[in-house]
Phi, psi and omega in degrees: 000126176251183206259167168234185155253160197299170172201104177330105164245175181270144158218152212246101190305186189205125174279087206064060209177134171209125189261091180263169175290147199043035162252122184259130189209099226278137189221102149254146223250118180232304213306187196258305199267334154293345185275338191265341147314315177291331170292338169256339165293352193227340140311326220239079153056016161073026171249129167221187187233115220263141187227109153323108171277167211243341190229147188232354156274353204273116158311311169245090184267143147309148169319314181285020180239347180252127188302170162320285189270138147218242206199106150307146175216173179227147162301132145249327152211182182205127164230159175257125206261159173331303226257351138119041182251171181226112161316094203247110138297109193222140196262093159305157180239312194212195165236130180229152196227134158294148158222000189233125167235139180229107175279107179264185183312287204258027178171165187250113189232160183215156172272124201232162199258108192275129188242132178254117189283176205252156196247318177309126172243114185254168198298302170358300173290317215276318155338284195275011184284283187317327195297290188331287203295299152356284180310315195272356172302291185293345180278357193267330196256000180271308187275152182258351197292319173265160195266195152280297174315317182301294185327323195284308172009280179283312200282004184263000167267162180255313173327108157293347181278308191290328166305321171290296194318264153018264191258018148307304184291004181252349209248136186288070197251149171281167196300305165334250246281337174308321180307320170268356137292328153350302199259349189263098180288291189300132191287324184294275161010289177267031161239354181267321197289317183307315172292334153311302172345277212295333163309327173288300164325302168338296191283342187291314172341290217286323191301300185289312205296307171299313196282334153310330164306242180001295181302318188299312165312301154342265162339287210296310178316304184316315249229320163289325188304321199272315165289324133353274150354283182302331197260357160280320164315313177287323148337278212273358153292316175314305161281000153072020177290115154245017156274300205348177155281326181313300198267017170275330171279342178258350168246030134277341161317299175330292179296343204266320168324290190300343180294349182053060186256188175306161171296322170329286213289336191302312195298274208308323165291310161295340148289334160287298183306331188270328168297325169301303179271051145217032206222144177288154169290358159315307174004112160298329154316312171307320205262299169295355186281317201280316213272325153326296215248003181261336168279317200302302219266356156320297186301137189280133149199061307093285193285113164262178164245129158310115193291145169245113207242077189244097189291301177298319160283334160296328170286332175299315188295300196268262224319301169327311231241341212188103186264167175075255195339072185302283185288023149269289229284316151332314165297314187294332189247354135329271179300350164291283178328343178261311182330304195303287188314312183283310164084035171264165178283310190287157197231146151301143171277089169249159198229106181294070147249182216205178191293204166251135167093354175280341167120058177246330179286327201311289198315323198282255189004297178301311176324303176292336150334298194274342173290313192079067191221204208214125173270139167246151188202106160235157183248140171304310187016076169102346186269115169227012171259093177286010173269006184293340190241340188278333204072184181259141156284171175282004128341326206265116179303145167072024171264197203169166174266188198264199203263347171278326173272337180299313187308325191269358187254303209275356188230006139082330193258195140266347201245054168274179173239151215224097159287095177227109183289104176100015198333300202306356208262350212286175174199181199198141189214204187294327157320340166125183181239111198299327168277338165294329189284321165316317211292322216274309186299287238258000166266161189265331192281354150247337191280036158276006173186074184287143168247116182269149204253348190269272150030288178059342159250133199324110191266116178248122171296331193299006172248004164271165201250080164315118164220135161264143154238131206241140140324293169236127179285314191283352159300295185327096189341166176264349169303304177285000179285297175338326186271358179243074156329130162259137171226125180275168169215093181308316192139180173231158163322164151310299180309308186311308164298317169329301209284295165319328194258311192288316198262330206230248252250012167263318152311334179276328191275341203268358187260347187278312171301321169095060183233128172285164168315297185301331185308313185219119196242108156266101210263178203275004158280327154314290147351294169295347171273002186251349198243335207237327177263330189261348178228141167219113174212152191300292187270238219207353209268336166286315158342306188279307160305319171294331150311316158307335199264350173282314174295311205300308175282342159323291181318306154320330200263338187274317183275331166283348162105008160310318198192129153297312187227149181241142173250073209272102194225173178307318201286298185269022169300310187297293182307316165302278217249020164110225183240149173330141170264327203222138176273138163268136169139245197241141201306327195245134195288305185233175174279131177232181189217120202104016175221137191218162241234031200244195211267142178213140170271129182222140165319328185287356189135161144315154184209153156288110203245132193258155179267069183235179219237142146204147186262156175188146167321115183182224205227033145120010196272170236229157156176117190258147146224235185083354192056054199250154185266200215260322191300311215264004158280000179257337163290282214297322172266341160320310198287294198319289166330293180317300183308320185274356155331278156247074191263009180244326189273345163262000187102013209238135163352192099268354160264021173324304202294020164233014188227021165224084149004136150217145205239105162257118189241165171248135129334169184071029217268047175241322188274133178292144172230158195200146193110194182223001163326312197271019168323281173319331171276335167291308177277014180274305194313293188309308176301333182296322144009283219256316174282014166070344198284140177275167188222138183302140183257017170281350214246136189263127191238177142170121182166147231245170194195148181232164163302345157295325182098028183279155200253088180258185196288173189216176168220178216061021180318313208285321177292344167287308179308312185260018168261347196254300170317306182300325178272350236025007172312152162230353164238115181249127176263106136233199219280132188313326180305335173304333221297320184315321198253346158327327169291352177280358187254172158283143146338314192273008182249340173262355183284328166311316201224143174274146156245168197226142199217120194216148168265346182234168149286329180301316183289316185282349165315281221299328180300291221257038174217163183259150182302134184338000000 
């Protein structure tokens, strides 16, 4: 391509608008200084010089707003439009490249360098020409953009420069890029960029053309599915089918309405819901969706009961329902009486335990009675899983939520009170540990948006009234304990059982049998021999089997036709249901000596544990048996340490320990026994032992001893006491630290027994042993 020498034109920018040479192109013109460009172009030989602004918003554009190259061009025609524009017919001629702008008054002109193609075409040219034209064949007939005509067009040129110009201007380019075909002076150059183009147009072609499939099939699948659809729908309204998926989906809609959930879980469940009616009913899928939204609309999230928060009826409720546990039934009506005065919702977590039989699921029942709230009740037992309580995902074949939404599914409110039975029993494997999974349900500060994994959306918990129950405190994590007030329930008196046995379960038992009052008559001295000879326990529930077994045989004796009515007294007590299991009265007929008395706390409840020491010739050695745990063979050699201690201020050899073997047994020795509590009974037992002295056999021990011979505090006083009651002791020793847990007892067990609250051992010696 050669140069020409400058030459001044007027120029006219161009806006969204590019011009290539010997392209005839209609141009209107409104700017000012461009309509007067044009007017000095139809002076100057009808020629100017049109340049691309670079900014296509800019009004008055400057040199630095116009590309280099642009288009010589010739005027062909010029008319003036109504609206005060001027219509231009304009001749691209050649390619120019400005270097001078000259801002006159009324137009802008600049100098420019004129580029001439070149007319010799060599096989090269004659090559990327035949390429060119090839590409622009498949691209004409791929694209709608191009005619049939325009093509013949173009292959009828010979020029190579002109040809590239031709289909440059056909080809779907932004102004940028047209600019840079523009700017490409060498003609081989701008037949290799062009052909590279158009392959790349080719593949965009080949790209949409495929993706216009796909939708349309689509489309077309889609549009048969909705027809398809409609006309089963018109099917099963002709047949009057309301089992179909139609009315099976519209009256889960119905319920998903009624459910009263959040807006989140409503918006995710019809969604759920709209993927269920489009899924075939073969589906496998189909079945976890519907069985999901048939749990979501199950589920209470909404509906409550109003608390009835009346302090005279609920004491009235628990007095009925419950003799005894005088300071639970206090506590319970604690939380009421705060429950009013506050009017919150949220609660303390409480957790009753006690021995087995004591009345603790009863008592969670009546609490819900006098609240007027919908009882729910699962038991831990044995849940060693933590999706047990979180649920599965759905993933999962046969999954399901966990046992906290099943309870809240079962008991229909948001607001029940929540029995969780047996917490200590819980356990932890590889499966996760299920108490960890508690803590988020028994805190108030999260479980307002408890998360279930079958479920998936946020569950609020804060308006149930959670009470747990345990056995043993010490299984219970300590995190999860922090989180439950405890109320213990040690157990009952005699009297309390007379009391228990007379009002609730000799009635429950003559209705369960199909026995009237008159049918089986049992009187209360009898009675009090059955509480006293046949059971001896913290609760009520071997009792309550032994009363059943009085009915059975009552009941036998009436159907066979022996007796209209069995009358049941101390005499003929034996002859029913046999001979005594347990002596009541004092644990030991006499004193005896090396066998001592003490008191031991077990999950079941207080228990009477008897010590005893015996000696024989040998070389000083120790031999504990009993199944005793590691705490409590470590009391034991403390007592032993203590005793040769002061084995002279008690009377004792002070070489016992090198010519005497001494054998400390527990009795019972299949049951493990633990703790340091029986500190003190161990040293009374060795002394009585080794100094001949008898140790009374009404007196009850229980306190941990140190090597000094201090006596320190133990816990469980009040189940130990009334297990020693319960045994016939009348006198009890333990540790001065105790004296605090005295309130703790009932009255009618302290008006009975003495207690002796001691700091040393020498004090409890002085108690439990007989005189020298």
């Amino acid at each position: 391509m050669t140069k020409e020498n400058k030459v001044f034109y007027p120029v006219l920018p161009l806006r969204g608008l590019l011009v290539y040479p010997t392209m005839i192109l209609h141009i209107d013109v409104g700017r000012e200084r461009s309509i007067a460009a044009l007017n000095e172009a139809m002076i100057r030989e009808e020629k100017l010089f049109l340049s691309v602004q670079r900014d296509m918003t800019i009004e008055k554009p400057d040199m630095a707003d116009l590309y280099d190259v642009g288009i010589i061009a010739k005027v062909k025609q010029m008319v003036k439009l109504p609206n005060g524009t001027m219509r231009v017919l304009v001749e691209g001629l050649q390619r120019g490249i400005w270097d001078d702008f000259n801002h006159l008054d009324t137009f802008d002109e600049v100098a420019v360098t004129a580029f001439i193609e070149p007319e010799k075409v060599d096989q090269e040219d004659e090559a990327l020409m035949r390429t060119l034209v090839h590409n622009f064949e498949k691209y004409s007939k791929s694209s709608k953009s191009v005619s049939e005509e325009t093509f013949n067009s173009v292959t009828d040129i010979e020029e190579p420069g002109r040809l590239a110009d031709m289909v440059a201007s056909h080809l779907p380019l932004k102004i940028s890029g047209k600019q840079e075909i523009l700017e490409i002076m060498d003609v081989k150059e701008r037949l290799e960029w062009l052909i590279s183009r158009l392959y790349n147009e080719q593949e965009i072609l080949d790209l949409e053309k495929k993706i216009n499939t796909r939708v349309k099939n689509a489309m077309e699948r889609t549009q048969k599915e909705f027809y398809l659809r409609e006309q089963m729908k018109a099917i099963q309204t002709e047949l009057g089918d309301k089992e179909g998926k139609t009315g099976e989906v519209a009256e889960l809609k119905k319920r998903i309405e009624a459910a009263g959930l959040p807006e989140d879980t409503k918006k995710n469940v019809l969604k759920e819901l709209d993927r269920y009616e489009k899924l075939p009913t073969q589906a496998p899928e189909s079945g976890v969706i519907r069985n999901y939204i048939d749990w979501i609309v199950s589920i209470p999230w909404s509906k409550s009961t109003e608390d009835q928060l009346d302090i005279k009826r609920s004491e009235k409720i628990l007095d009925r329902d419950h003799d005894g546990l005088e300071s639970v039934k206090e506590r319970v009506l604690e939380y009421l009486a705060v429950r009013q005065l506050t009017k919150s919702l949220r609660g303390p977590i409480l957790c009753l335990a006690g021995p087995p039989g004591v009345g603790k699921t009863s008592l969670a029942k009546s609490i819900a009675e006098s609240l007027g709230r919908n009882f729910v009740r699962i038991s831990l037992g044995g849940v060693r899983d933590e999706s047990e309580i979180r649920g599965h995902r759905r993933t999962y074949v046969g999954s399901m939520p966990g046992r906290i939404i099943q309870g809240m599914k079962k008991a229909g409110t948001i607001n029940p009170l929540f029995l969780l039975d047996e917490i200590d029993k819980m356990s932890n494997d590889f499966r996760g540990d299920p108490s960890a999974a508690m803590l988020e349900v028994l805190d108030p500060e999260q479980n307002n948006s408890f998360s279930d994994h079958y479920i998936e959306e946020t569950y609020d918990l804060s308006n149930v009234l959670f009470i747990a129950t345990a056995n043993d405190l010490s299984t219970i994590p300590g995190p999860l304990r922090d989180r439950m007030e405890i109320i213990s329930i040690a157990g009952y008196t005699e009297l309390e059982k007379l009391s228990i046995a007379k009002n609730h379960l000799l009635p429950k038992q003559l209705k369960e049998h199909g026995l009237t009052k008159g049918q089986l008559q049992l009187k209360d001295d009898a009675l009090l021999d059955v509480v006293r000879h046949y059971t001896r326990e913290a609760g009520v529930r071997s009792l309550e089997r032994v009363l059943a077994n009085l009915c059975r045989k009552a009941a036998l004796q009436i159907v066979s036709g022996d007796k209209k009515r069995v009358s049941i007294t101390t005499k003929n007590l034996e002859n029913i249901i046999g001979k005594r299991k347990f002596r009541y009265g004092q644990a030991e007929t006499e004193n005896q000596i090396g066998v001592a008395t003490g008191l031991a706390y077990t999950t079941v409840g207080g228990d009477t544990l008897q010590i005893e020491v015996s000696l024989s010739a040998g070389t000083g050695k120790l031999q504990l048996t009993g199944k005793l745990g590691d705490v409590m063979k470590e009391s034991a050699q403390t007592a032993l340490s203590y005793v040769r201690s002061k084995a002279e201020e008690f009377g004792i050899d002070p070489t016992f320990y090198k010519n005497k073997d001494i054998h400390i047994h527990v009795p019972e020795g299949a049951v493990p026994k633990d703790g340091p509590s029986a500190g003190i009974t161990i040293v009374t037992a060795l002394v009585s032992a080794l100094s001949k002295r008898p140790i009374k056999r009404e007196v009850g021990m229980t306190g941990e001893v140190t090597l000094r011979g201090r006596v320190l505090p133990i816990g469980g006083l009040k189940e130990k006491t009334l297990s020693a009651h319960r045994a016939g002791l009348t006198t009890i020793i333990c540790p001065a630290d105790n004296e605090r847990d005295i309130e703790d007892i009932p009255e009618s067990v302290r008006e009975v027994l003495t207690f002796h609250f001691v700091s040393d051992a020498e004090e409890v010696l002085q108690l439990a042993l007989e005189e020298a």
